[in-house]
N, C-alpha and C positions, 0 to 999 in steps of 0.2 A: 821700440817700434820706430823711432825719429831714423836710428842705425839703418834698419832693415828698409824704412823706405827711401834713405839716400841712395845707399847699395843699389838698390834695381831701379830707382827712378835715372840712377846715372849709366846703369849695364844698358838699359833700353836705350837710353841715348847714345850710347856708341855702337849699341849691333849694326852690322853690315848686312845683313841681308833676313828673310822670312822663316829660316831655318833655325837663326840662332835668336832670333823673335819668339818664334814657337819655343827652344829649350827653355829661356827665362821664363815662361810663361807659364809652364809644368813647373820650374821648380818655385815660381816665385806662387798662383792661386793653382795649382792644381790639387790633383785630390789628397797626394803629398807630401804639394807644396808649404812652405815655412809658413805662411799667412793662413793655409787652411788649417795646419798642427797646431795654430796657436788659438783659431774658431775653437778646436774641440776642448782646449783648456778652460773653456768658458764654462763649462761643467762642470768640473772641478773647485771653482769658486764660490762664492761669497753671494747674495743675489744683490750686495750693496758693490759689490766687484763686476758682476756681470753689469748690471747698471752702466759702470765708468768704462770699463772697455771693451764691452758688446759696440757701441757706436763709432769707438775709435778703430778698431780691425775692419768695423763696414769697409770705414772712410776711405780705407788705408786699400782695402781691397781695390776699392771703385778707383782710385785715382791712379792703382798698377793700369789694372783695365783698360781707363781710359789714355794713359799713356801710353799701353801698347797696342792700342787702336792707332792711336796719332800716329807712331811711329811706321806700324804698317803700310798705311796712306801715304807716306811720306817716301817711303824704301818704294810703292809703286809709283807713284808724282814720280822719281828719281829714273826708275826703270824706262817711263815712256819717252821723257824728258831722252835719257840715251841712245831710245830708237827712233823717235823723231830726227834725231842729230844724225845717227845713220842711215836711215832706211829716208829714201828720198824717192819723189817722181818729178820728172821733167814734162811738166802741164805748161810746153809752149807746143807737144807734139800737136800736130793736125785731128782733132775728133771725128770720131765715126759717123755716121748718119744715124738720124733715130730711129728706132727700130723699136715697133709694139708688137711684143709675143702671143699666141693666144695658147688656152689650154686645150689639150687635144678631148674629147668628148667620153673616151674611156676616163679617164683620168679624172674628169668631173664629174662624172657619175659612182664611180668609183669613191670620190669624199662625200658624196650625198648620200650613197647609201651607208659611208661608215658613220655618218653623223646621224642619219636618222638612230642606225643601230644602238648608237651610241648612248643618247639618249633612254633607251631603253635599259639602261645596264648592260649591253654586249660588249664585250673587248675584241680587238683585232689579233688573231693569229697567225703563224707563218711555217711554213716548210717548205721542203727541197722540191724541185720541180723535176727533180729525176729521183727516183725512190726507186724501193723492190716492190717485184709482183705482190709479194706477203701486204704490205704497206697499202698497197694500190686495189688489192683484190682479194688477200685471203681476208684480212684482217676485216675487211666488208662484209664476208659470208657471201662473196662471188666465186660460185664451184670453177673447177676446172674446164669444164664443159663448156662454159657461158660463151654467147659471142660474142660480149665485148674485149675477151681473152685475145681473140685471134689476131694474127698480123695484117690483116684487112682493117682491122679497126684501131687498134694500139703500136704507138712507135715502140717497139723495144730494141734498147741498145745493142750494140756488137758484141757479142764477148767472141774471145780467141778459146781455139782448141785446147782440152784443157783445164778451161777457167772454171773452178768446181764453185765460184761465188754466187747467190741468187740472181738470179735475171732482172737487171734492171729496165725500167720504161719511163717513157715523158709521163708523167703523172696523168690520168684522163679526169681528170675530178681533182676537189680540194680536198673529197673526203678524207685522204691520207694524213692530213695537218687536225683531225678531229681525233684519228687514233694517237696521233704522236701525243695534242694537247693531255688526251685522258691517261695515258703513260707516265708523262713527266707530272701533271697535278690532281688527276685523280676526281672527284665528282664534292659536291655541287660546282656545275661551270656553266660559264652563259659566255659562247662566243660567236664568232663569225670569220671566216677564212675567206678573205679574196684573194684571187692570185691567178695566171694565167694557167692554160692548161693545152692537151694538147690530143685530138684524133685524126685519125684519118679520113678528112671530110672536105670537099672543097667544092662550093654551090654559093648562089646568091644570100641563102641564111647559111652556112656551113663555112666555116676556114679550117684548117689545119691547125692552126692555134686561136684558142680565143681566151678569154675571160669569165670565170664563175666567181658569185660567192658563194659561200654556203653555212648555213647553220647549227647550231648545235646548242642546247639547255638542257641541264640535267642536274634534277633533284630530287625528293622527296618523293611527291604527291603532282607532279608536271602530268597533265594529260592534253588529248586533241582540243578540248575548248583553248587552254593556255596557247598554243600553236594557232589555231583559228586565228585569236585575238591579235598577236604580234602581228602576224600577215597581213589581216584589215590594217592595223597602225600603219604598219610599214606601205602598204599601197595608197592610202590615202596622204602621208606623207608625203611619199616619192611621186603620186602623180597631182601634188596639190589639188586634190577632188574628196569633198567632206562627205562620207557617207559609201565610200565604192563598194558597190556588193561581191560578193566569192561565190565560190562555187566548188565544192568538193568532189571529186567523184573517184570511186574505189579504181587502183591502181596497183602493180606489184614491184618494187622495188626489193631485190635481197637483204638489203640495209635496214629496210625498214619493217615494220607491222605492228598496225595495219598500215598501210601508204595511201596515198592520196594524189592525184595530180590537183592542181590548185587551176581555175578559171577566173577569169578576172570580168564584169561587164564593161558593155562597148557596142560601138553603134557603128557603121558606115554609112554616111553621107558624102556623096558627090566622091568617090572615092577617097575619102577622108576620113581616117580612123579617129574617133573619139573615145577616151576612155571615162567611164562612172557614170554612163547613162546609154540608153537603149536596151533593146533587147536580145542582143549577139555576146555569144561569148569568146572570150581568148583563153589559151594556154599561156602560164605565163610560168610555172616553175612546179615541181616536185617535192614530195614531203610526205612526212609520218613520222610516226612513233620507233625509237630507235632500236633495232635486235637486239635480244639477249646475246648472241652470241657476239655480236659489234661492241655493245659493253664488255664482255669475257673477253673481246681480243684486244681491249683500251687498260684492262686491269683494274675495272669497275664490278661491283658485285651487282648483278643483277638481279638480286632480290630484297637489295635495301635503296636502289638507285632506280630511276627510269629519265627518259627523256624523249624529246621531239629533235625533229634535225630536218634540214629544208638546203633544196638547192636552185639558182637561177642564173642564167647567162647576163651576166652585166650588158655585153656589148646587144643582145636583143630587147632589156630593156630601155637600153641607151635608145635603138632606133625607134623602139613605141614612143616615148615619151618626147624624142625631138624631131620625130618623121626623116629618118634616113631609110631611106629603102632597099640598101644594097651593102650588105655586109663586112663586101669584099675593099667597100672604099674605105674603110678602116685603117687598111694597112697598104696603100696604095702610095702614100708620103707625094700625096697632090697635095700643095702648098694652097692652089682654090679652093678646094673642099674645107682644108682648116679652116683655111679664113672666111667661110661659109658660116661651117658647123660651130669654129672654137670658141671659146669662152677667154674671156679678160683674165690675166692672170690675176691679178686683185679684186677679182671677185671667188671667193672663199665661202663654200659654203656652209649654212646654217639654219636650223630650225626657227630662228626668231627673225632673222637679217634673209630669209628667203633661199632656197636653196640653189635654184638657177639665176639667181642676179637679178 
């Protein structure tokens, strides 16, 4: 053993670089490396033999180990040591002015509702913002017929003379990133899709593009009270109000059934909306129990699966919750308004450190 650890305590000292760090390292403790073949000899022996060189192969192990630790550290000490020596800045140039960025209000609401979600067990999901009709609308159990199909309402792209490929569109909904999720991994899932999206709409609440998230949980024995619940969490979270009452009322969504439109309470005073107290209510997003046939077009069985699924304009609860009145200044790249609306980039939020700073 005295042999074997000259050998590599001296090979480690001459390697040049992490590559041939790594090969010694396999042949010297890997699975069959010399020092591991010689552990499994340990069976073969004597239990007055295992005694004497069970502690000697530890030893012998830990000190390869820990010299091809040192050595590692030392090959990158080396590595910086040479880009410091190249890579230079010339800090006699003249500095910029200082300059405090803020976060734009989509974007911060946008992390408070991932972080509420989050908490809850939801993961964030993603898809393409240009899909196929299938993706967008069949796969929804949206007939052909529907108006949200038509070109008054949906951007659909160009195709040339010709082009025998599906018709593709600006996605109107994130619902698409719910079929794909159930596609690619199948059920029990508990997600949430935000992403921008895209109709033909342009008004004081209306853009042309705006912002949704959307929901999706699917498992076992998921029914409307489960869906209720998260909603309450998720509203008393997102409008820091302990207690905000809902309001259900029957609805028809093709994605869903039964659906629901969800109401939120709220009061006005002096023209001042308040939310989790009086007696007026708000629309604030969409939901129900997911189709059987939305499951069949995800490649979920629908008789061993069920789920809830919910949708809502981030950018309308952006303006409930921090009183912007006008939808369209969202996207208007008025530098006032930011610096009005926006948030400190270093305020990050969170359920326990406050969500709005």
């Amino acid at each position: 053993m005295d042999d074997l650890r000259d050998t590599y305590l001296g090979r480690i000292a001459e390697a040049r670089d992490e590559g041939e760090l790594e090969t010694l390292r396999v042949e010297a403790v890997g699975k069959k490396g010399e020092v591991s073949l010689k552990m499994r000899e340990l069976g073969k022996m004597s239990p007055e033999e295992r005694q004497v060189m069970g502690p000697k192969l530890n030893a012998l192990k830990d000190e390869i180990n820990a010299a091809l630790a040192a050595k590692k550290e030392a090959l990158a000490d080396a590595a910086l040591d040479e880009r410091l020596r190249t890579e230079w800045l010339d800090v006699t140039l003249p500095s910029r002015p200082r300059r405090t960025g803020t976060i734009h209000p989509i974007s911060q609401v946008t992390e408070e509702v991932t972080a509420i979600f989050a908490d809850m067990g939801f993961a964030v999901a993603e898809g393409p913002q240009i899909d196929t009709d299938w993706y967008n609308f069949d796969a929804l159990n949206i007939p052909s017929h529907h108006p949200a199909r038509a070109e008054m309402d949906t951007f659909y792209m160009h195709r040339a003379e010709g082009d025998n490929r599906p018709p593709h569109v600006l996605r109107t909904h994130t619902s698409p990133v719910q079929i794909r999720h159930m596609e690619k991994f199948g059920a029990p899932c508990r997600i949430i899709a935000p992403g921008r999206v895209y109709r033909a709409d342009y008004d004081q609440t209306h853009t042309p593009m705006f912002h949704q998230v959307e929901g999706l949980a699917l498992d076992k024995d998921i029914s409307m009270a489960n869906l209720k619940w998260v909603l309450e969490a998720f509203f008393a979270a997102f409008f820091e109000v302990d207690g905000i009452k809902t309001r259900f009322r029957a609805s028809h969504f093709p994605f869903t059934e039964p659906s629901a439109e969800v109401d939120i309470q709220c009061s006005w005073e002096g023209g001042q909306l308040k939310i989790g107290e009086g007696d007026g209510w708000l629309e604030v997003l969409g939901s129900g129990m997911v189709h059987p046939k939305v499951l069949e077009a995800g490649g979920v069985d629908p008789n061993a699966w069920q789920g809830f699924a919910f949708g809502m304009g981030i950018d309308r609860i952006a303006m409930l919750k921090y009183g912007i009145p006008d939808l369209r200044a969202f996207f208007d790249s008025d530098l006032r308004w930011l610096r009005h609306y926006g948030f400190s980039a270093l305020s990050v939020p969170t359920l326990h450190g406050g969500l709005s700073g």
